[in-house]
N, C-alpha and C positions, 0 to 999 in steps of 0.2 A: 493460490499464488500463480500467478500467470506471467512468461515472461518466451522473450523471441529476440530474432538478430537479424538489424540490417547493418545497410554500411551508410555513415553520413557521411559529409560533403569533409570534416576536419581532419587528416590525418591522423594526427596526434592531440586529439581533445584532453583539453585544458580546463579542471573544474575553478570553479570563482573559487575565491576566499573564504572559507569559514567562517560564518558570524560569530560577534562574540555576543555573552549574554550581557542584557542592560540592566542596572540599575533602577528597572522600573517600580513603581507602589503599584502592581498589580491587584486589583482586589481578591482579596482571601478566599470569598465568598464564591469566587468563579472561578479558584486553582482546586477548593473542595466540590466543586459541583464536577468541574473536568475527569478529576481523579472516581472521582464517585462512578462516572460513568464511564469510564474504561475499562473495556472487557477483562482489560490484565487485571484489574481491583476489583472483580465485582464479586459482590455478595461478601467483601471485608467489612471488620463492625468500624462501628463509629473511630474507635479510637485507633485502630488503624488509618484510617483517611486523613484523621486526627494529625497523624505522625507525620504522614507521607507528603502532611499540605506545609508543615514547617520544614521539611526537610527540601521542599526542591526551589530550583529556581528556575527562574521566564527568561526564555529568550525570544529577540526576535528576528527572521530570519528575512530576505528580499526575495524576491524571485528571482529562480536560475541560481543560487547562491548554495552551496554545498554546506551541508549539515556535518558530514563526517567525509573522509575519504578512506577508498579503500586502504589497506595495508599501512593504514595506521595505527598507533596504540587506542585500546578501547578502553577509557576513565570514566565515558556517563552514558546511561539512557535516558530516552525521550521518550515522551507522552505528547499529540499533536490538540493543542486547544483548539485551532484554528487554522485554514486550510491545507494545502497536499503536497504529500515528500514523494517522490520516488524514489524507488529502490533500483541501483541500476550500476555494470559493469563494464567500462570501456575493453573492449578487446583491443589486438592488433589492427593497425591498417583502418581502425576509423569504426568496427566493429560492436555495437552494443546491445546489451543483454537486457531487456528491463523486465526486472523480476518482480513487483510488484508496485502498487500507486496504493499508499495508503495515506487516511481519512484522519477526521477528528475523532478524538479516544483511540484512536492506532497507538500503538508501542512499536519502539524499535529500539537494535542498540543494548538489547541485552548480552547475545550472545559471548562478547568480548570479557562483561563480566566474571565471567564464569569460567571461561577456560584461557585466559590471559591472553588470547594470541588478538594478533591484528583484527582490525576491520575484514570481513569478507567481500563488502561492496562496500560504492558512492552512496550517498542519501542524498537528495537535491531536491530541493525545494521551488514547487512547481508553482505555487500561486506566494504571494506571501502570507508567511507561516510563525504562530504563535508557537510554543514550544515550553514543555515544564523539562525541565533539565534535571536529572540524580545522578547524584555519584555513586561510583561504585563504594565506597567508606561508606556513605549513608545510606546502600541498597541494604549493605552487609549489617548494618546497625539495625535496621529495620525487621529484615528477616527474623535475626533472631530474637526481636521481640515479640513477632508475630507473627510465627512459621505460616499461618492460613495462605500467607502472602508468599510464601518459596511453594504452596500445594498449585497455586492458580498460575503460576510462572513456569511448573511442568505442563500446565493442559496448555499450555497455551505453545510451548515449543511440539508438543504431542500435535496439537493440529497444525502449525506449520508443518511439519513434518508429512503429515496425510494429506495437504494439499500441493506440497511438492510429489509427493507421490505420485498424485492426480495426473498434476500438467507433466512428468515424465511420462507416463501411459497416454495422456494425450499427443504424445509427440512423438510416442513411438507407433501407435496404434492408427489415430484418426488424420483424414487427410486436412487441408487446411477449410477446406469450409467445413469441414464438421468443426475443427477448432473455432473456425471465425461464431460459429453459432454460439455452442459453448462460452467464445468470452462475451458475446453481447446479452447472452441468457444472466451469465453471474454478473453483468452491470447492471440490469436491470433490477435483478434483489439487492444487489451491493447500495447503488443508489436513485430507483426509482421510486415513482412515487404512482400511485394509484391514478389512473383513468379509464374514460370508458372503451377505448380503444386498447390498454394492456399499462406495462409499466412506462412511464414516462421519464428517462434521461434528460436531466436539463443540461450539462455536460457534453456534449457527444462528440468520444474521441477523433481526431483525423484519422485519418484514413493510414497516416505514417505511423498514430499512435497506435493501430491496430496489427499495422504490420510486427511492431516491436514486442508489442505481444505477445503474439502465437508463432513468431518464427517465420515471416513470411517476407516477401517485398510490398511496396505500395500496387502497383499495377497489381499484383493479385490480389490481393486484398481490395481495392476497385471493383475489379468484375465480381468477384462475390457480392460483395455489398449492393452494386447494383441489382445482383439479380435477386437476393432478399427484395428488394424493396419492390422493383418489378413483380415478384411472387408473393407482394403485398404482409410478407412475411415481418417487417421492419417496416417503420413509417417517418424515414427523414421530415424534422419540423425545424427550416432553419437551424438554431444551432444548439434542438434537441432531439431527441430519437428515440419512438414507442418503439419497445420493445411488446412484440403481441401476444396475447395466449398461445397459437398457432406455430409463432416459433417453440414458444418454451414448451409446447408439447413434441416438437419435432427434436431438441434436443432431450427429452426424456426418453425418449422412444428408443434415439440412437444410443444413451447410455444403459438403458435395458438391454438391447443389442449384445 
């Protein structure tokens, strides 16, 4: 989980309207394939998936359009079919946190279940985004039909949790270009794709999004990035970015360190 603070241009940001869910005939076929392949479900038997593909429902969400807001009441989580939520915190004075950008098969939204209180962040919805919606009634139903599924909802808070970890020690420890390496090292596993030059981002955050990341401003986050690419470390292509063996060894080196 990777997340930083700049300040935008809006004093007082104002998230969109909450979608609501449609009425859609989504096919069955592609809410069991979804669930199947969400890390929060995996390796459930059939008749788990089974349960889990009657019990939820599709929404769809626009872009820029808030999924949940903070310090609200928590009644459902989500499952993402199709494209990217952030995860993110307005502070004071224009101030935001973004704590993570999660993907298709990402989960979010559980934690409210569990311990009744509010939302902790916004969810916003960065491309438009498909969405399997549960309820809390129908998580609790589920569970205790088929505990396997409350065993994989502890690892799964278990590694949140070490990945916060993480980016605390990064933020206490490394300066901002070791951070900027470290997050373009985990986009590049997170969602590159193999070339002969290293991992290929087809994606490649601005340079704002990178700031909100690691806790930096744009202008920093600028000269870094340039001088990666100058030290041939990075390879801007247009509006994708290899990520090379070279860096990913130079970020292993530093966390061996």
């Amino acid at each position: 989980m990777s997340f930083g603070i700049v300040r935008s241009a809006a004093p007082s940001p104002q998230l969109p309207p909450t979608s609501r869910p449609l009425g859609t005939h989504e096919d069955p076929a592609r809410i069991r394939a979804t669930i199947a392949r969400a890390p929060l479900f995996a390796a459930l038997p059939i008749s788990a998936i089974e349960d889990l593909t009657g019990r939820v429902a599709v929404r769809r969400v626009a872009v820029n359009a808030a999924v949940v807001a903070q310090d609200e009441p928590g009644e459902s989580m989500f499952v993402i079919m199709s494209g990217r939520v952030k995860v993110v915190i307005f502070g004071e004075n224009g101030r935001e946190v973004t704590l993570s950008i999660l993907r298709p098969g990402d989960s979010f939204g559980e934690m409210s279940l569990f311990d009744g209180a509010v939302r902790s962040a916004n969810c916003v919805a960065i491309e438009p985004t498909t969405l399997l919606v549960l309820s809390r009634e129908d998580l609790m139903r589920h569970v205790q039909a088929h505990p396997r599924t409350a065993m994989n909802l502890l690892g799964e808070m278990a590694r949140r949790l070490r990945r916060a970890d993480e980016t605390i020690a990064q933020l206490a420890l490394c300066d901002v270009n070791e951070r900027l390496i470290h997050r373009l090292v985990a986009l590049g596993r997170e969602e590159g794709a193999e070339s002969p030059d290293g991992l290929i981002v087809r994606r490649r955050p601005t340079q704002q999004e990178l700031a909100n990341m690691i806790g930096s401003c744009r202008e920093t986050i600028s000269r870094a990035f340039n001088q990666l690419a100058r030290d041939g470390l990075i390879i801007p292509k247009g509006r994708s970015l290899v990520v090379t063996p070279a860096l990913i060894e130079k970020a292993e080196k530093k966390k061996a360190a």
